[in-house]
C-alpha positions as a Markdown table, in Angstrom:
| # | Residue | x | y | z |
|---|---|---|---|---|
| 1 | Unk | -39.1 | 34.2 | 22.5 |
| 2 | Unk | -41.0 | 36.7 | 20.5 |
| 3 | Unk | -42.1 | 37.1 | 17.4 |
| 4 | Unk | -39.5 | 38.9 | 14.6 |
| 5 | Unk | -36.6 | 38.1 | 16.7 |
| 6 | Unk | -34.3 | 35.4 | 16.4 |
| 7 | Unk | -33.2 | 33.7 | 19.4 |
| 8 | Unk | -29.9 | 31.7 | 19.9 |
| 9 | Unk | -29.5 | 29.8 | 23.2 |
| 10 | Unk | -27.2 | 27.3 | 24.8 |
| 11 | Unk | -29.0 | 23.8 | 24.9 |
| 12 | Unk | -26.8 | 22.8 | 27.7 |
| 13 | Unk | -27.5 | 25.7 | 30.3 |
| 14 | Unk | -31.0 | 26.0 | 32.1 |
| 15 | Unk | -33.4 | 28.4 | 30.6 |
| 16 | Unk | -36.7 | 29.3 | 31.1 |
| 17 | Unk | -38.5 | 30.5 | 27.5 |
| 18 | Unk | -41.7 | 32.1 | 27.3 |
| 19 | Unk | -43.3 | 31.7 | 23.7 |
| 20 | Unk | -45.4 | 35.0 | 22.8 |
| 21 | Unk | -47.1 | 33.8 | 19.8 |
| 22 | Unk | -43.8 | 32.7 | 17.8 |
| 23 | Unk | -43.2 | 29.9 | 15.3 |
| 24 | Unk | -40.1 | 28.3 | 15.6 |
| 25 | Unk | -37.9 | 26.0 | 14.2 |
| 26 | Unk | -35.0 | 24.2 | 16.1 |
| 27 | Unk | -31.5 | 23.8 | 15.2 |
| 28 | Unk | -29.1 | 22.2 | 16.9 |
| 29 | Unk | -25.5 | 22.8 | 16.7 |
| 30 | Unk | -22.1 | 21.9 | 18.2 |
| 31 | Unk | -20.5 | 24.6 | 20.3 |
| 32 | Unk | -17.1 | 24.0 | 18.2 |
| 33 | Unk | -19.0 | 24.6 | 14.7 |
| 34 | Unk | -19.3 | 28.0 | 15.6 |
| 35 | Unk | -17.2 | 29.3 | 17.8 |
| 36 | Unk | -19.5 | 29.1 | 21.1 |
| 37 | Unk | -17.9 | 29.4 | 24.5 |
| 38 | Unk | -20.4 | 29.0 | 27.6 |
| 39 | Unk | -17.4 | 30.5 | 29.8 |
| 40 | Unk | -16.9 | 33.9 | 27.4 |
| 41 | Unk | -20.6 | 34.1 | 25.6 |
| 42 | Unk | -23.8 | 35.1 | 27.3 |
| 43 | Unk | -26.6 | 32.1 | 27.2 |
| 44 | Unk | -28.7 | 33.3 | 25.3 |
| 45 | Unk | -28.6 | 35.8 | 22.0 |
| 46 | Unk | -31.5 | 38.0 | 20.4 |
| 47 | Unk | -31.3 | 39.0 | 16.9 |
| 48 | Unk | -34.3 | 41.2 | 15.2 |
| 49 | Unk | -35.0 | 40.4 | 12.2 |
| 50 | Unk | -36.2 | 44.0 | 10.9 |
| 51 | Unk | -32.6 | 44.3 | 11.2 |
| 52 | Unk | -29.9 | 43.9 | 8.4 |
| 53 | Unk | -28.0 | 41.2 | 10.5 |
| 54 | Unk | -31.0 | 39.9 | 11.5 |
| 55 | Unk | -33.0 | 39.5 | 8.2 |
| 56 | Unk | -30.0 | 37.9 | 6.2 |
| 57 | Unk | -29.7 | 35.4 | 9.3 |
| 58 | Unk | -33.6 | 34.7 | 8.9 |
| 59 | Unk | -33.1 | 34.2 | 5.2 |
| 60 | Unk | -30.4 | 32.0 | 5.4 |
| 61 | Unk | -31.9 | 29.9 | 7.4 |
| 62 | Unk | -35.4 | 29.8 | 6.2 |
| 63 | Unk | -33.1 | 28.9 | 2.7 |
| 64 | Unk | -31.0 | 25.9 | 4.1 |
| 65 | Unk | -34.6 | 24.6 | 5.6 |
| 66 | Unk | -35.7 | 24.4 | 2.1 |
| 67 | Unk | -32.8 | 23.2 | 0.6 |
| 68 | Unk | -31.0 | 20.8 | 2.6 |
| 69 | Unk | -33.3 | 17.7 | 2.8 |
| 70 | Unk | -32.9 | 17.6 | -1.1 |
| 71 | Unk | -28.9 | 18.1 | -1.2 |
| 72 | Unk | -26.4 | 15.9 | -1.7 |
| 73 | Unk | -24.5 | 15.3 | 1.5 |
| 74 | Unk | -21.5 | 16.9 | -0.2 |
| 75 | Unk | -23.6 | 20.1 | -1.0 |
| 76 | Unk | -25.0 | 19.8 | 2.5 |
| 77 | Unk | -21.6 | 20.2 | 4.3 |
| 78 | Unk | -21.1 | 23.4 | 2.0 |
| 79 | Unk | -24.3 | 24.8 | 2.9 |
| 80 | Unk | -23.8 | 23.7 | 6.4 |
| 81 | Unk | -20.7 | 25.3 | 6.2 |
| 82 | Unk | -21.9 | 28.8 | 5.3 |
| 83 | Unk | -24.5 | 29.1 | 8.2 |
| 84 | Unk | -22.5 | 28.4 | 10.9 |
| 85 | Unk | -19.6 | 30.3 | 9.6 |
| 86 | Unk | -22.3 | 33.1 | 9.4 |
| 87 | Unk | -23.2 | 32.5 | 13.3 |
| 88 | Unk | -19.7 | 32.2 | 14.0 |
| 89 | Unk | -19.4 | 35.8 | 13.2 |
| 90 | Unk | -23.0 | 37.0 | 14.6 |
| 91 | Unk | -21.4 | 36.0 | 17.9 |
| 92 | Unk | -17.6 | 36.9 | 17.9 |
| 93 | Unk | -18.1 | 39.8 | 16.1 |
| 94 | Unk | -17.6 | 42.0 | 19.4 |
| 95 | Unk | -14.7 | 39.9 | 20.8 |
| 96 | Unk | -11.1 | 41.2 | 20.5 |
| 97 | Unk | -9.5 | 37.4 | 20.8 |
| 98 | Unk | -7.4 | 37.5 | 17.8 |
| 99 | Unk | -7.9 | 33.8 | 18.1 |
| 100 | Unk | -11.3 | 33.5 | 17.4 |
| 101 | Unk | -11.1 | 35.9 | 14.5 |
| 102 | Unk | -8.7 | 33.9 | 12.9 |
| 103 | Unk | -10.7 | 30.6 | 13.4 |
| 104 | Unk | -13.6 | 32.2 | 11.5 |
| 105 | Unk | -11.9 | 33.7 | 8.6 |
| 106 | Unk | -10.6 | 29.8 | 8.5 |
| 107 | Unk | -13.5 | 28.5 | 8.8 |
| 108 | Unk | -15.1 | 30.7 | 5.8 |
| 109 | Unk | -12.4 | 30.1 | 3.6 |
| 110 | Unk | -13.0 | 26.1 | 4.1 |
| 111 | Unk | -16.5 | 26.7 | 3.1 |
| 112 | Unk | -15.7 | 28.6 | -0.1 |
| 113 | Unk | -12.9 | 26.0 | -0.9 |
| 114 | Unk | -15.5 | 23.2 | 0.0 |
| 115 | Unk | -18.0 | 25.4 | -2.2 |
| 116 | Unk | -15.8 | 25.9 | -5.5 |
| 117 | Unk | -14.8 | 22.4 | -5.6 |
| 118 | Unk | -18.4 | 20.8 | -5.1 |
| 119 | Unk | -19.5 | 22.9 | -8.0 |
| 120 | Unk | -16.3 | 22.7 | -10.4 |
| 121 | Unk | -17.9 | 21.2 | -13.0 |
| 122 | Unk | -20.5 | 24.0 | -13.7 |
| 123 | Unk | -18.6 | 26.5 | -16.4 |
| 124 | Unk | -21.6 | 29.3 | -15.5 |
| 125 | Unk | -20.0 | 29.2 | -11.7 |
| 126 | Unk | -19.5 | 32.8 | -11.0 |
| 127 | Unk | -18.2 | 35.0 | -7.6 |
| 128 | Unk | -21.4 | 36.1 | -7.2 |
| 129 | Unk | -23.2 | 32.7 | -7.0 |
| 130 | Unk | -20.6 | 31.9 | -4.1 |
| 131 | Unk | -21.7 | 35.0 | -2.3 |
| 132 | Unk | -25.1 | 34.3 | -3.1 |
| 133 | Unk | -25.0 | 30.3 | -1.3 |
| 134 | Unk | -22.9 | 31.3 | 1.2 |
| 135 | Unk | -24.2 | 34.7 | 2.2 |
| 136 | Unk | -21.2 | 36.5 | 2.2 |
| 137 | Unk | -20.1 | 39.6 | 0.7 |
C-alpha cells in the first residue's frame, strides 16, 4: 500500500501488503453490498487519489468516517448506502454484464429513495443536497 493511493482488496483471498509509510483506515464490506465477485474481479484494486475517481472516493470516505458514529441508524443506512453504491461502480464500471449494471443503477436508486424519505421533513431539501450526501451527479 502506498501513500496517495487507495487500495481495495478481498479480505478472504491471501495477500501479502507492504505498508510504505501509509495511514490507513479499514473498512469492511460484504461482497454482495457492492457488487464484488472473486471469480470475475481481480483481488486487489488501486485507486490514486490525485485522480478525479480517486479523490471523490477519498472524500467520501474520509466524510462518512466523520459522520457516521453520530447518525442516526436510519441516516447511517443512507450514507452507507451511497458509498458502496459509489464502489459498486468503481469496480463494474469496465464490465459489459448488463446484469451488474442494472443491479447498480438499482442499488443507487434505493439509496436516493432511502435518502428523500429520511429527510422528508426538511422543506430546504434540495437536488443538489442529494447529490451532495450521496456523491453523485
Amino acid at each position: 500500500m502506498q501513500p496517495d493511493r487507495i487500495t481495495l482488496f478481498d479480505f478472504q483471498q491471501s495477500l501479502h501488503a507492504k505498508f510504505e509509510d501509509a495511514n490507513y483506515v479499514s473498512l469492511t464490506v460484504p461482497h454482495s453490498a457492492i457488487g464484488y465477485d472473486p471469480y470475475r474481479h481481480p483481488r486487489l484494486f488501486h485507486v490514486e487519489t490525485t485522480t478525479p475517481i480517486g479523490d471523490m472516493l477519498r472524500n467520501n470516505l474520509e466524510w462518512l468516517l466523520e459522520v457516521a458514529p453520530t447518525a442516526s441508524l436510519a441516516e447511517a443506512k443512507v450514507l452507507s448506502d451511497g458509498v458502496t453504491s459509489l464502489i459498486r461502480g468503481l469496480i463494474t464500471r469496465n464490465l459489459k454484464d448488463e446484469t451488474i449494471r442494472t443491479r447498480f443503477a438499482k442499488s443507487r436508486e434505493i439509496a436516493v429513495r432511502r435518502y428523500i424519505k429520511s429527510h422528508l421533513q426538511n422543506p430546504l431539501l434540495q437536488p443538489e443536497h442529494i447529490c451532495r450526501d450521496l456523491g453523485i451527479s
